[in-house]
MIRO-733634 format. One record per residue (C-alpha): residue number from 1; residue in three letters; x, y, z. Coordinates in Angstrom, 1 decimal, padded with zeros to 4 digits. Example, Ala and Ser with C-alpha at 12.3 -4.5 7.8 and 13.67 -1.06 7.14 Angstrom:
BEGIN
NODE   i  aa      u      v      w
NODE   1 ala  012.3 -004.5  007.8
NODE   2 ser  013.7 -001.1  007.1
END
This chain:
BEGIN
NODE   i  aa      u      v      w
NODE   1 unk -031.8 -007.5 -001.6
NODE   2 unk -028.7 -007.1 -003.9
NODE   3 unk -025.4 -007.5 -001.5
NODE   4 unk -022.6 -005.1 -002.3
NODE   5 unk -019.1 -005.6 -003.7
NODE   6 unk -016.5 -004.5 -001.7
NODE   7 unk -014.4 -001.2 -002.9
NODE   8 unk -011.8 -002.3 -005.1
NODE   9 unk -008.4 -000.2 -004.9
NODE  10 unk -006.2  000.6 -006.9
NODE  11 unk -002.2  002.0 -006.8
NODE  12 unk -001.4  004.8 -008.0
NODE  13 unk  000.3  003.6 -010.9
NODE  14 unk -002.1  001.5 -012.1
NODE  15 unk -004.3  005.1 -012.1
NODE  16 unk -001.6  006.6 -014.2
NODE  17 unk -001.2  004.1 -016.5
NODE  18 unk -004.7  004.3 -017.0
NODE  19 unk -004.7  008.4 -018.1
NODE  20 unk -001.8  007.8 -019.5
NODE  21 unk -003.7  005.0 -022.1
NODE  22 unk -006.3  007.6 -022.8
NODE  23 unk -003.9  010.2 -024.0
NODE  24 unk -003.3  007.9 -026.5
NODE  25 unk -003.8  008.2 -030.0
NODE  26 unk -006.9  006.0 -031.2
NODE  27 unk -008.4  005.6 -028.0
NODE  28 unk -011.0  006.7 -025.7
NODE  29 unk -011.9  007.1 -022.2
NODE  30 unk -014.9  004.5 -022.8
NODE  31 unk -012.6  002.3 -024.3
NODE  32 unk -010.0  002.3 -021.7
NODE  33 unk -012.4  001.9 -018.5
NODE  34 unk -013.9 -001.0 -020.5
NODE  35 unk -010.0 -002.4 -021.1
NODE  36 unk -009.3 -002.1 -017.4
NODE  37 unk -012.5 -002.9 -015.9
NODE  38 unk -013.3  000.3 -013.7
NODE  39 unk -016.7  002.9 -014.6
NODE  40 unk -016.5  005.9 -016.3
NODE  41 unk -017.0  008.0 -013.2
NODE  42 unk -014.5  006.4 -011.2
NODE  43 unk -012.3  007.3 -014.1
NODE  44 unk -013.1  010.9 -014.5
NODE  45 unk -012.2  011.5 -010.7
NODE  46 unk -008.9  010.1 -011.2
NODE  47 unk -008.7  012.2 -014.7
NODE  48 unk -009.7  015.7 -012.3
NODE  49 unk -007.7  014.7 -009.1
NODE  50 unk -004.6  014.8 -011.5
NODE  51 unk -005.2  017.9 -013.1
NODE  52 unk -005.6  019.6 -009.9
NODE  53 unk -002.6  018.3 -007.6
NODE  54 unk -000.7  016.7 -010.3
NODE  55 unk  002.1  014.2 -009.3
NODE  56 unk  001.0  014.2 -005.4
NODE  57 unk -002.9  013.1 -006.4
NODE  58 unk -002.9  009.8 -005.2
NODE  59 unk -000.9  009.3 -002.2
NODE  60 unk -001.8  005.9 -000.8
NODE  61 unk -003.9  005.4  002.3
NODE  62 unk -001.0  003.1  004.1
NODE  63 unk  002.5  002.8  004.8
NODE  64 unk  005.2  002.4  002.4
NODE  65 unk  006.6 -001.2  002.7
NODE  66 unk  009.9  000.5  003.6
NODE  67 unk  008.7  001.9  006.3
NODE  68 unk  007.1 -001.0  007.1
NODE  69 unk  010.3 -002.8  006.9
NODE  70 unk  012.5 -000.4  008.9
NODE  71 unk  009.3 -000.9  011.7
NODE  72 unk  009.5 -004.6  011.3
NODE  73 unk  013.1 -005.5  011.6
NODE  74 unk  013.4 -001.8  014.6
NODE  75 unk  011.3 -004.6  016.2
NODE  76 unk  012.8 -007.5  015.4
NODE  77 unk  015.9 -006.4  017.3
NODE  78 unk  014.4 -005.6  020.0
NODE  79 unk  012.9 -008.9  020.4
NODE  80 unk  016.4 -010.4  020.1
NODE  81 unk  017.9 -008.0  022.8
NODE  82 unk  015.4 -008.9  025.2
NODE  83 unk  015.0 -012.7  024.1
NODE  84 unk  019.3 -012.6  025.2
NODE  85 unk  018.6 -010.8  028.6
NODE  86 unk  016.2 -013.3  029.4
NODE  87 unk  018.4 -016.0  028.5
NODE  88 unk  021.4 -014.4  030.9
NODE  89 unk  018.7 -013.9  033.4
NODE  90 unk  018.0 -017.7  033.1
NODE  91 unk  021.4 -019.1  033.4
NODE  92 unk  022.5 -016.5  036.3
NODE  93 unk  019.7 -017.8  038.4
NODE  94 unk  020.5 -021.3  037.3
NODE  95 unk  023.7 -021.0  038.9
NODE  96 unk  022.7 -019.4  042.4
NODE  97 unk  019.9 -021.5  042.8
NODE  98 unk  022.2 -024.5  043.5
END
C-alpha cells in the first residue's frame, strides 16, 4: 500500500509570486507549477481563490509571529514578577524562621 506525503504549505507570498510568474510574458501555468514543484490543480485553486477575494485570499491558518511575540514576552514578565515574589517570599521567611 502506497503511504501518503504529508500536505505541504505554502505562504501566501510564495502563492503570489507564483500568479504573479504566470502573468508573465512567455510563460505558462504548466511551466510554472513544474518550476515551483506544486500540480496544476493545486495551482488553479490558488489562481480562482484570488480572483474571488482578491488581496485577503490566503490568510494563514496561525498566528502572526508578532502576535506571537507580544504573547511570548506578556508571559515572559509575568514569569519574572512572580519568580521576584517568590524570591521576597523566600528571604522574609528566612529571616523569621531564626
Amino acid at each position: 500500500m502506497k503511504q501518503r506525503n504529508p500536505y505541504k504549505r505554502y505562504s501566501s507570498e510564495f502563492k503570489i509570486e507564483a500568479l504573479k510568474r504566470a502573468c508573465e510574458e512567455g510563460s505558462s501555468d504548466k511551466s510554472v507549477c513544474q518550476e515551483l514543484g506544486i500540480s496544476t490543480r493545486q495551482f488553479r485553486r490558488w489562481r480562482d481563490e484570488y480572483r474571488l477575494l482578491g488581496n485577503d485570499a490566503f490568510p494563514g491558518q496561525g498566528k502572526s509571529r508578532d502576535k506571537e511575540l507580544v504573547d511570548l514576552k506578556r508571559e515572559l514578565a509575568k514569569v519574572k514578577q512572580e519568580r521576584d515574589f517568590l524570591k521576597e517570599a523566600a528571604t522574609y521567611f528566612a529571616k523569621t524562621s531564626k
